[in-house]
Each structure stands twice: as structure tokens, then as C-alpha cells.
C-alpha positions as CSV (number, residue, x, y, z in Angstrom):
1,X,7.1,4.4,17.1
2,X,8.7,1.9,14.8
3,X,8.8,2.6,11.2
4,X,5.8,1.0,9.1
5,X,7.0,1.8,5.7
6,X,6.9,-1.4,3.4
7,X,10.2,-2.6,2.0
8,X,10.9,-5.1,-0.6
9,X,12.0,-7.8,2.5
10,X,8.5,-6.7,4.0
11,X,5.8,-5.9,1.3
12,X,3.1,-4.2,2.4
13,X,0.8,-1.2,2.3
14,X,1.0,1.8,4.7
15,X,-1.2,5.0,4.8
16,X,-0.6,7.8,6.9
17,X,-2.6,10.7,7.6
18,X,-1.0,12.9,10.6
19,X,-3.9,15.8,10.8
20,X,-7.3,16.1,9.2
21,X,-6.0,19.2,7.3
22,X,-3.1,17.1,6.0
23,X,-3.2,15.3,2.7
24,X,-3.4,11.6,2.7
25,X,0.1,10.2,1.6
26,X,0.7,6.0,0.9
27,X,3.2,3.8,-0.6
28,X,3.0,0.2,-1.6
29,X,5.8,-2.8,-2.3
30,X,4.7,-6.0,-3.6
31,X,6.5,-9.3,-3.3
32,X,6.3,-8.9,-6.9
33,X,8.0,-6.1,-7.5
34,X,5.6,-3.6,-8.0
35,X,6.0,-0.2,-6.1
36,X,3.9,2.8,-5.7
37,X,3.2,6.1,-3.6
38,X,0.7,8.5,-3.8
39,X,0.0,12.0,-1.9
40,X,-3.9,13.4,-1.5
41,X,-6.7,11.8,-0.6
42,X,-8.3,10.7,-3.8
43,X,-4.9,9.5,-5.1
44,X,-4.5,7.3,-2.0
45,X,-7.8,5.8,-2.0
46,X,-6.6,4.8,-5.4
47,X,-3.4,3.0,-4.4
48,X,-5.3,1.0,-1.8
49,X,-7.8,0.0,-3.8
50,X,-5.2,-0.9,-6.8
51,X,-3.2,-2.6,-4.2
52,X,-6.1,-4.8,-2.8
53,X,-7.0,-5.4,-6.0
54,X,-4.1,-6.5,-8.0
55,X,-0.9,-7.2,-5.8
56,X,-0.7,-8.2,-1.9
57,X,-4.0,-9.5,-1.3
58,X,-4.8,-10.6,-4.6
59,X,-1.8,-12.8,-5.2
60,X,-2.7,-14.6,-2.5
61,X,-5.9,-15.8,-4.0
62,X,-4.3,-16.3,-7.1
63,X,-1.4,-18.4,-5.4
64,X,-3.9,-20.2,-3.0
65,X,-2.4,-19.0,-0.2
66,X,-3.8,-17.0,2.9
């Protein structure tokens, strides 16, 4: 399985979550710069949503771009 983890020359977001029983763990790279992981559930939910809502997606709409 290739590996999914964003770099800075592929921003991106990427969860994984190997076994129900398992925590939760992320990480996130911006074309901005910004970087971020999180382990646990809660904490991941987090990142996504402060992801979605303030780098990758959202500076597209900013930018005007899709």
C-alpha cells in the first residue's frame, strides 16, 4: 500500500485508524506551511476540522481556486 502521509511537495490530510480499539492518529501539511499531528479520537476530529477550516480547503476559497 503506498504511503499516504502528506509532505510539504504533497499537502494534504491523512487519518488512520488501524483497529476500532486503536486510537485515532492524523497529520496535516499545508501549502502554507502549516503542519500538525494528533493521536486520539477527539484530538483528530479536531485537526480535521481545523484543517478544513483554515488551511487546504479553505485557501482554496480564499484564493478562488477549486
Amino acid at each position: 500500500m503506498a504511503d499516504l502521509t502528506p509532505t510539504p511537495s504533497n499537502p494534504g490530510l491523512h487519518v488512520s485508524k488501524p483497529s476500532p480499539s486503536a486510537p485515532a492518529q492524523g497529520s496535516a501539511i499545508c501549502h502554507c506551511g502549516a503542519t500538525a499531528t494528533a493521536t486520539g479520537d477527539a484530538q483528530v476530529a479536531a485537526l480535521v476540522q481545523g484543517y478544513t477550516d483554515n488551511h487546504g480547503p479553505a485557501h482554496n476559497k480564499e484564493q478562488g481556486r477549486r
